[in-house]
C-alpha positions as CSV (number, residue, x, y, z in Angstrom):
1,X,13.4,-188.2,-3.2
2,X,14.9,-186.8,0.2
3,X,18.4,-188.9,-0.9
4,X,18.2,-187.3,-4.1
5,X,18.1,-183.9,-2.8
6,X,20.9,-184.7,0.1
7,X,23.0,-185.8,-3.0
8,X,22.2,-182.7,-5.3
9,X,22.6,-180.2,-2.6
10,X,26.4,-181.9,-1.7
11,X,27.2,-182.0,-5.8
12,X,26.5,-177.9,-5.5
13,X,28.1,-177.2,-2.7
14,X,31.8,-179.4,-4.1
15,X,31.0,-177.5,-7.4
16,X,30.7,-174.2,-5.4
17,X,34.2,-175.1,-3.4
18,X,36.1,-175.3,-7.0
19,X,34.5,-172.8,-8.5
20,X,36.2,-170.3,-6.2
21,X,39.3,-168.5,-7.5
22,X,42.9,-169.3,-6.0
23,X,44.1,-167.2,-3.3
24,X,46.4,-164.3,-4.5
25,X,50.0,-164.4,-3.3
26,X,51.0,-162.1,-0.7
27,X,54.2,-160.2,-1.5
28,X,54.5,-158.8,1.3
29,X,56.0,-162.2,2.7
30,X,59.6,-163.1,1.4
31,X,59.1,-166.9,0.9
32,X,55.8,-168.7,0.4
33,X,55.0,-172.7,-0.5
34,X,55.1,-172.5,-4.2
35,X,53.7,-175.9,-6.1
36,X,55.6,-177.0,-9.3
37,X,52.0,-177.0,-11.3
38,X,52.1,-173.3,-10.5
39,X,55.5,-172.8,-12.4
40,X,53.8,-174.2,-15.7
41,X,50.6,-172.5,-15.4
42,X,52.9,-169.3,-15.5
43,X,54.8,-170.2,-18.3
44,X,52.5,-172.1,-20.3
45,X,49.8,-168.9,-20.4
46,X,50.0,-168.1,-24.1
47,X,50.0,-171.7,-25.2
48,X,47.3,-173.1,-27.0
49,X,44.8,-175.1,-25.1
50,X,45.4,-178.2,-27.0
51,X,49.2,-178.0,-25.8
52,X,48.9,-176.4,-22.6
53,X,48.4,-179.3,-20.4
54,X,51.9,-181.3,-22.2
55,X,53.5,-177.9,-21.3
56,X,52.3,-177.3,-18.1
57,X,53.6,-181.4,-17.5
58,X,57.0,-180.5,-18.8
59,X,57.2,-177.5,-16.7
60,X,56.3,-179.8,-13.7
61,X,58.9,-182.3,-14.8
62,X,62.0,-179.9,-15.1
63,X,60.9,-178.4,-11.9
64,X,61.4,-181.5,-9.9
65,X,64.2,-183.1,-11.5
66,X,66.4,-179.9,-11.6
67,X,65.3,-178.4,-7.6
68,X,67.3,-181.8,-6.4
69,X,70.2,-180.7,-7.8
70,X,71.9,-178.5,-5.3
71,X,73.6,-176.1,-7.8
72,X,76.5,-173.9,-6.4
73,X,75.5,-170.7,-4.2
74,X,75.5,-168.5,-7.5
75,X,72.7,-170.4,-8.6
76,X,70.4,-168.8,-5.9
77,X,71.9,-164.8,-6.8
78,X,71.4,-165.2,-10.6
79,X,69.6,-167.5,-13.2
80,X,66.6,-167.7,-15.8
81,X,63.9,-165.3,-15.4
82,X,60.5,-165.3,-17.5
83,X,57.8,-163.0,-18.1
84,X,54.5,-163.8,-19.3
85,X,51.7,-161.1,-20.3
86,X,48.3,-161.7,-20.1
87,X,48.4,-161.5,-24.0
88,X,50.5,-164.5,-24.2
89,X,53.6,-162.6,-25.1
90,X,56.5,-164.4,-23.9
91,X,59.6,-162.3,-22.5
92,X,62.8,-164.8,-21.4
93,X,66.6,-163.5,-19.8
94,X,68.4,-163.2,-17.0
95,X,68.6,-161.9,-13.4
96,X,70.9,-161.4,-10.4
97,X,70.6,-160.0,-7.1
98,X,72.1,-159.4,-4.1
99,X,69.9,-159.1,-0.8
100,X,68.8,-155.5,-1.1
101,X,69.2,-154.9,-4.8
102,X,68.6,-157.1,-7.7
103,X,67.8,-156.3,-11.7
104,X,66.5,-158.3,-14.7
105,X,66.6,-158.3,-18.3
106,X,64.0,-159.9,-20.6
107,X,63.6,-159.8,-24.6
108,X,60.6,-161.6,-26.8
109,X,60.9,-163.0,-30.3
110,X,60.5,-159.6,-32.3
111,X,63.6,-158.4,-29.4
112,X,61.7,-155.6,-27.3
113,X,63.5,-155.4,-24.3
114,X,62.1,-155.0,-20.8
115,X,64.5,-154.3,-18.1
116,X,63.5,-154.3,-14.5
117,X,65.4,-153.2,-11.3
118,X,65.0,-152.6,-7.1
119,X,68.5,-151.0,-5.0
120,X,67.7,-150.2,-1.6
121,X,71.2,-148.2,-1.2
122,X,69.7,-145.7,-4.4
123,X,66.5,-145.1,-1.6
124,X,63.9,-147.6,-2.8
125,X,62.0,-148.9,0.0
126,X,60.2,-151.7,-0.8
127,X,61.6,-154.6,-3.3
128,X,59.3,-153.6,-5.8
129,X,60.5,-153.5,-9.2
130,X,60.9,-150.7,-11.8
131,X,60.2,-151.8,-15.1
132,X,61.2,-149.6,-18.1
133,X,60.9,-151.5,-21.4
134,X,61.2,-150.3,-25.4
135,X,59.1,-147.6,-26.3
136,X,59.3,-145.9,-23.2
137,X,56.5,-148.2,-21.0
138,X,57.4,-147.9,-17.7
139,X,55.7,-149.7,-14.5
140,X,56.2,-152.4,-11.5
141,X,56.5,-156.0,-10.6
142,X,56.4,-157.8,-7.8
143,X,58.5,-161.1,-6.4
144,X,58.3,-163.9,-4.3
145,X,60.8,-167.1,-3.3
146,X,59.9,-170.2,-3.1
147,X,60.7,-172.0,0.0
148,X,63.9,-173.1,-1.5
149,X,65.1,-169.2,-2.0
150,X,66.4,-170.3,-5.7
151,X,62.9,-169.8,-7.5
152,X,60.0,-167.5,-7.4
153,X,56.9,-166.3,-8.5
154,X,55.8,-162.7,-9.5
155,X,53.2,-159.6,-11.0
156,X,53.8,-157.2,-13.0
157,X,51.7,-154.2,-14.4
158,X,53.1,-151.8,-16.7
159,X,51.4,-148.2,-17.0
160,X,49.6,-148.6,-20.5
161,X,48.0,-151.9,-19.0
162,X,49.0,-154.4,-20.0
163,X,49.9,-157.0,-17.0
164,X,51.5,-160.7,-16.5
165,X,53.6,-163.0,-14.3
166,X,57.1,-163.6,-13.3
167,X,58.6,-166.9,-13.4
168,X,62.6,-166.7,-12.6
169,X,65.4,-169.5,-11.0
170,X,66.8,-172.3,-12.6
171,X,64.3,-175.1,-11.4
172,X,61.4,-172.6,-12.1
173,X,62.4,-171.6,-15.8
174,X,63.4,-174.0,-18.6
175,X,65.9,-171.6,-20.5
């Protein structure tokens, strides 16, 4: 009996460990340790269950075959950039920076546009991004590199609520 207990108290406790949410990203670092599987979980959002875990594998695949190829230096100032809302809705285009300015553009399927921008030498003072899209929805997002500097992760919440993530680089984003 005293075995079983020892054995159901350690099954809680492991279930208790995974139960616990991930830990956040902190944006106020420039480059964090950024797994491939997080790429596809990003991406692969607004896909149905049934399909997510083949996406989230593909995602994982064109990560790792495409980060060995050392692209020229353009490839780390501009590329494929991704947002995802938490509705599923899938924005895809382009971005380019430069190290104290950088801007995006992104379109979904029925072509709303969001466009997103930082310029520390027009007085913003933190990388944050502005986001204005169709319609007039304005609001911010958030980036971080990977350790590479090519790829990142982000946030983003726009004023009428709605919220997602940022996927952007050319091993990150499968354009």
């Amino acid at each position: 009996m005293k075995a079983l207990t020892i054995m159901l108290s350690l099954a809680v406790v492991a279930m208790a460990g995974c139960a616990q949410s991930p830990q956040t990203i902190d944006y106020n670092l420039v480059t964090t340790n950024i797994k491939p599987h997080e790429y596809g979980e990003v991406l692969c959002h607004g896909v149905p269950m049934g399909i997510r875990a083949t996406c989230i594998t593909r995602a994982m695949q064109h990560y790792r075959e495409r980060v060995r190829i050392d692209g020229p230096p353009a490839d780390a100032t501009q590329g494929p950039f991704a947002m995802v809302f938490a509705d599923g809705d899938f924005y895809a285009g382009r971005y380019t920076s430069e190290p104290f300015a950088s801007a995006f553009t992104a379109r979904n399927a029925t072509d709303q546009q969001c466009r997103g921008r930082y310029n520390a030498f027009h007085g913003d003072k933190q990388p944050i991004f502005k986001i204005y899209c169709d319609g007039g929805v304005t609001g911010q997002g958030n980036i971080i590199l990977d350790l590479s500097g090519r790829n990142g992760l982000g946030e983003f919440k726009l004023e009428d609520g709605r919220h997602g993530r940022i996927a952007f680089g050319y091993a990150a984003v499968d354009l």
